[in-house]
C-alpha positions as CSV (number, residue, x, y, z in Angstrom):
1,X,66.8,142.6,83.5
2,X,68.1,139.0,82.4
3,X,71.2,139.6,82.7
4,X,70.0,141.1,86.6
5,X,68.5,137.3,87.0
6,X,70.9,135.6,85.9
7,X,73.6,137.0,88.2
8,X,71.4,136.4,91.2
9,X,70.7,133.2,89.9
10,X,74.5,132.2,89.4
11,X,75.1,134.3,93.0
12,X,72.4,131.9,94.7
13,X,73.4,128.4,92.8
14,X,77.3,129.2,94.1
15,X,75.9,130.1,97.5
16,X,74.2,127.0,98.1
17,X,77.2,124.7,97.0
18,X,79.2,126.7,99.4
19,X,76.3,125.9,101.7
20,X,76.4,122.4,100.5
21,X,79.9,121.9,100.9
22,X,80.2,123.3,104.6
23,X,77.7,120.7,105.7
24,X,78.7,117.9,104.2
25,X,81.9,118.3,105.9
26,X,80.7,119.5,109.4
27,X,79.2,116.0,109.0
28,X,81.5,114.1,107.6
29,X,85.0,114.9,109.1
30,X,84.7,113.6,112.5
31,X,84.4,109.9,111.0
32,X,86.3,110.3,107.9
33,X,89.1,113.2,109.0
34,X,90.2,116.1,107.0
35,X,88.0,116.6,103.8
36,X,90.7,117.3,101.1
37,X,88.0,118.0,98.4
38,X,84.5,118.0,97.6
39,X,82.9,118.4,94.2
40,X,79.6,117.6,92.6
41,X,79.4,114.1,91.7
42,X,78.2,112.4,88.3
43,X,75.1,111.8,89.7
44,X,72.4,114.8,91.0
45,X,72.0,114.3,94.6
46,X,75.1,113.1,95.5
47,X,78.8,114.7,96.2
48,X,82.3,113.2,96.0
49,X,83.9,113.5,98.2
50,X,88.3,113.1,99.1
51,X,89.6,112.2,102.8
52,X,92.5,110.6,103.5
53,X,93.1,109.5,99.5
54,X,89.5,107.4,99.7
55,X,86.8,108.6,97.0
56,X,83.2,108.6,99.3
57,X,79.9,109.8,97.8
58,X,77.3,111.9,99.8
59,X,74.2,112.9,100.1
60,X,73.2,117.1,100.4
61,X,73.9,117.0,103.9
62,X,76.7,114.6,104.6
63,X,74.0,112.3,106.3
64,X,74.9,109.3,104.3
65,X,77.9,108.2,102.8
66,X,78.8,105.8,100.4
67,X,82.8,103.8,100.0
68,X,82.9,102.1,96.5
69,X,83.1,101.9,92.9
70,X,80.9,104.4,90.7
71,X,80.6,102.4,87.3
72,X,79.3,104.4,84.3
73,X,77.2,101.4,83.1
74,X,77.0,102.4,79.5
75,X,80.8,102.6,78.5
76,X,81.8,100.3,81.6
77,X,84.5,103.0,83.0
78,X,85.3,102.9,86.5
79,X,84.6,106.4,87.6
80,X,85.9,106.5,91.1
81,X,89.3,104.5,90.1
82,X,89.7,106.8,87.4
83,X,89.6,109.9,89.4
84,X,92.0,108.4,91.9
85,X,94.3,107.5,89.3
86,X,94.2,110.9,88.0
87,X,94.8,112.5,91.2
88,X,97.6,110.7,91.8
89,X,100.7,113.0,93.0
90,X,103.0,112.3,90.1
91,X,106.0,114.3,91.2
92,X,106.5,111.7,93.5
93,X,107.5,108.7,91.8
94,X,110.5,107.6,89.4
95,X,109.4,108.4,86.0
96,X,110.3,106.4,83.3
97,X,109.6,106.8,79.6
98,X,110.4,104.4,76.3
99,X,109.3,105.5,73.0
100,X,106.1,107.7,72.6
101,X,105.1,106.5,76.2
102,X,101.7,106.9,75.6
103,X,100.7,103.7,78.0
104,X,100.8,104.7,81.2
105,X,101.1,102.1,84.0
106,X,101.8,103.3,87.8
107,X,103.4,100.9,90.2
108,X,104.3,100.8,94.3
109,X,107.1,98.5,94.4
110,X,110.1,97.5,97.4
111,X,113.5,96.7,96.0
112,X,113.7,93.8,97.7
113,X,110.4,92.1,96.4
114,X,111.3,89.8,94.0
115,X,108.3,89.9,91.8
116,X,108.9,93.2,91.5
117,X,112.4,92.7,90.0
118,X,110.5,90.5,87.5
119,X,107.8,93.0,86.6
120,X,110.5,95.8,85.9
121,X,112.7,93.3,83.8
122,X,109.5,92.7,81.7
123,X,108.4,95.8,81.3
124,X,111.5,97.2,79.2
125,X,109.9,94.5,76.6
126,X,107.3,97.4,76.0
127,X,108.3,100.1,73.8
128,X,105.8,102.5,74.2
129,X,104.9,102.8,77.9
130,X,105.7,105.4,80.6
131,X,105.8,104.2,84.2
132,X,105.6,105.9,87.2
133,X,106.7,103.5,90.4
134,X,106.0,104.8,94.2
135,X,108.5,103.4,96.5
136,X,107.0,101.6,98.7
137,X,109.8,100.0,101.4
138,X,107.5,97.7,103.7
139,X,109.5,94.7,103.3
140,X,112.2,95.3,105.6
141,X,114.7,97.7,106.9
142,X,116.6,96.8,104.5
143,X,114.4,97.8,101.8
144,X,114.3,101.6,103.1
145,X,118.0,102.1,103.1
146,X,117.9,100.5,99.3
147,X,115.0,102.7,98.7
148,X,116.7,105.7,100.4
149,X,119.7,105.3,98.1
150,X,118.1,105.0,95.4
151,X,116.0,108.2,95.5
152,X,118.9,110.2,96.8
153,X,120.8,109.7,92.9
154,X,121.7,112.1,91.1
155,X,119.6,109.6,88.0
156,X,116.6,108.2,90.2
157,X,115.3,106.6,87.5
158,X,118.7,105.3,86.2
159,X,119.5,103.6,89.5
160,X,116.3,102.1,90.1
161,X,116.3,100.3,86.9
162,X,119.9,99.0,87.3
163,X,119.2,97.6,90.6
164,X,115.8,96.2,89.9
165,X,117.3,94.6,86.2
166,X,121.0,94.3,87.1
167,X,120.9,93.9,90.5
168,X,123.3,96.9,90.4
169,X,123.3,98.4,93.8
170,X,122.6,102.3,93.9
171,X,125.5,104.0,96.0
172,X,124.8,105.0,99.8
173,X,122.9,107.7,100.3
174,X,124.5,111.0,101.6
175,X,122.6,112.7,105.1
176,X,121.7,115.7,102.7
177,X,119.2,114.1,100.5
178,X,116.1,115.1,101.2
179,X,113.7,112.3,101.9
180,X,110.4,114.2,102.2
181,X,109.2,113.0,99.2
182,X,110.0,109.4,100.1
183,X,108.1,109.7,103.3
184,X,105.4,111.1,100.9
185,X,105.2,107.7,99.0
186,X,104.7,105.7,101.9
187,X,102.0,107.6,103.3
188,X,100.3,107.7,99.6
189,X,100.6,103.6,99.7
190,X,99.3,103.4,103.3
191,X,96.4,105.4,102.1
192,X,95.7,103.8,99.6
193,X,95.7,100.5,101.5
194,X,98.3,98.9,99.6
195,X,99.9,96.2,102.0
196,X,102.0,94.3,99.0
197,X,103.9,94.4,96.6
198,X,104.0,95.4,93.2
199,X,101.0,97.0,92.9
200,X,99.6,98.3,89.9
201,X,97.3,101.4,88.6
202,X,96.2,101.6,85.0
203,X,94.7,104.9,83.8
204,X,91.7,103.3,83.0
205,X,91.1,102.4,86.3
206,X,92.3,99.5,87.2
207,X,94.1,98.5,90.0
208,X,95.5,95.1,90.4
209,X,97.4,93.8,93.5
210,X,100.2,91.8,92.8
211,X,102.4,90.6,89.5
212,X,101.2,90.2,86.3
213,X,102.7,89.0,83.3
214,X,104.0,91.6,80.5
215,X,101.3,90.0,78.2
216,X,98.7,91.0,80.6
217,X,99.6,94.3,81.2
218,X,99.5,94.9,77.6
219,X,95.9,93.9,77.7
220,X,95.0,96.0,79.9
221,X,96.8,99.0,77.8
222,X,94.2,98.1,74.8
223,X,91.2,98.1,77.0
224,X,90.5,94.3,77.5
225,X,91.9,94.3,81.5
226,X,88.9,94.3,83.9
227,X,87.2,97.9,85.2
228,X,86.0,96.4,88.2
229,X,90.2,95.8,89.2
230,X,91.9,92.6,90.5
């Protein structure tokens, strides 16, 4: 008989977040667009929900929503930057990895922004540290065909350093690279709303808009950055 009461309980609970879920996003899609995911949030009554790479927060039945930062006051973590950090797609960007790579710092940079060019000449300074950089051309025309070269080599990650370091240009991309995943990146930053570059994502949740100093960055790698981003 419990185990009978159970089941219809679990059968009911999953049918009203099914229910749940539908209306939320019969409400919410015709402001926000396609609802990529919806999930229980950390707090009872409301849902989070993902559209167009933005975290919102709803009530039951989508008739409010909510666009900002859920802080988990007691340990200061940035829920909602957290989550978009880890839902970042990955397979995307140029990886790069120095020692154990254990601090993990994700960037959107042009190859023709100069503060970029600094950041990645810093950033070899750190030994253990595994960077992912989005490229994000929105500099000039320029800065696509660089970008374009430099993710059509056979070494993506290779060639990106050397130019950004070395100022060693990649060679000219061939007409059978594939630049989906380029296309990809762009529509990730525009998403995002990143309108400059570098900008950086720390797993921790911050997000900071612009250069910072390797010194800085390290910081924020042993937990003194800011949660509430820069």
């Amino acid at each position: 008989m419990k185990k009978t009461l159970t089941a219809l309980a679990l059968t009911s609970l999953a049918f009203n977040v099914a229910a749940g879920e539908a209306e939320i996003k019969k409400a919410l899609e015709p402001r926000f667009g396609t609802i990529e995911k919806i999930t229980r949030a950390s707090i009872a009554g409301l849902w989070e929900v993902t559209a167009g790479g933005q975290i919102y927060y709803s009530d039951d039945k989508g008739g409010y929503a909510i666009l900002g930062n859920l802080i988990d006051m007691k340990t200061g973590k940035n829920l909602t930057a957290e989550r978009q950090f880890a839902a970042l797609p990955l397979d995307l960007a140029i990886k790069q990895v120095r020692g154990s790579g254990k601090n993990v710092l994700v960037t959107f940079e042009d190859p023709n922004c100069g503060y970029c060019k600094k950041l990645a000449t810093e950033l070899l300074a750190i030994k253990d540290i595994t960077v992912y950089t989005f490229l994000m051309p929105i500099l000039s025309e320029d800065s696509f065909e660089k970008s374009k070269a430099i993710w059509c080599s056979p070494d993506r990650s290779k060639a990106w350093i050397d130019y950004m370091t070395a100022n060693k240009a990649p060679s000219t991309a061939d007409g059978k690279c594939d630049l989906t995943g380029l296309g990809k990146s762009v529509s990730l930053g525009r998403k995002l709303r990143i309108n400059g570059t570098p900008a950086l994502f720390f797993a921790n949740g911050d997000r900071v808009g612009g250069y910072i100093p390797v010194e800085e960055v390290e910081k924020r790698f042993k937990g003194s950055g800011s949660v509430w981003g820069s």
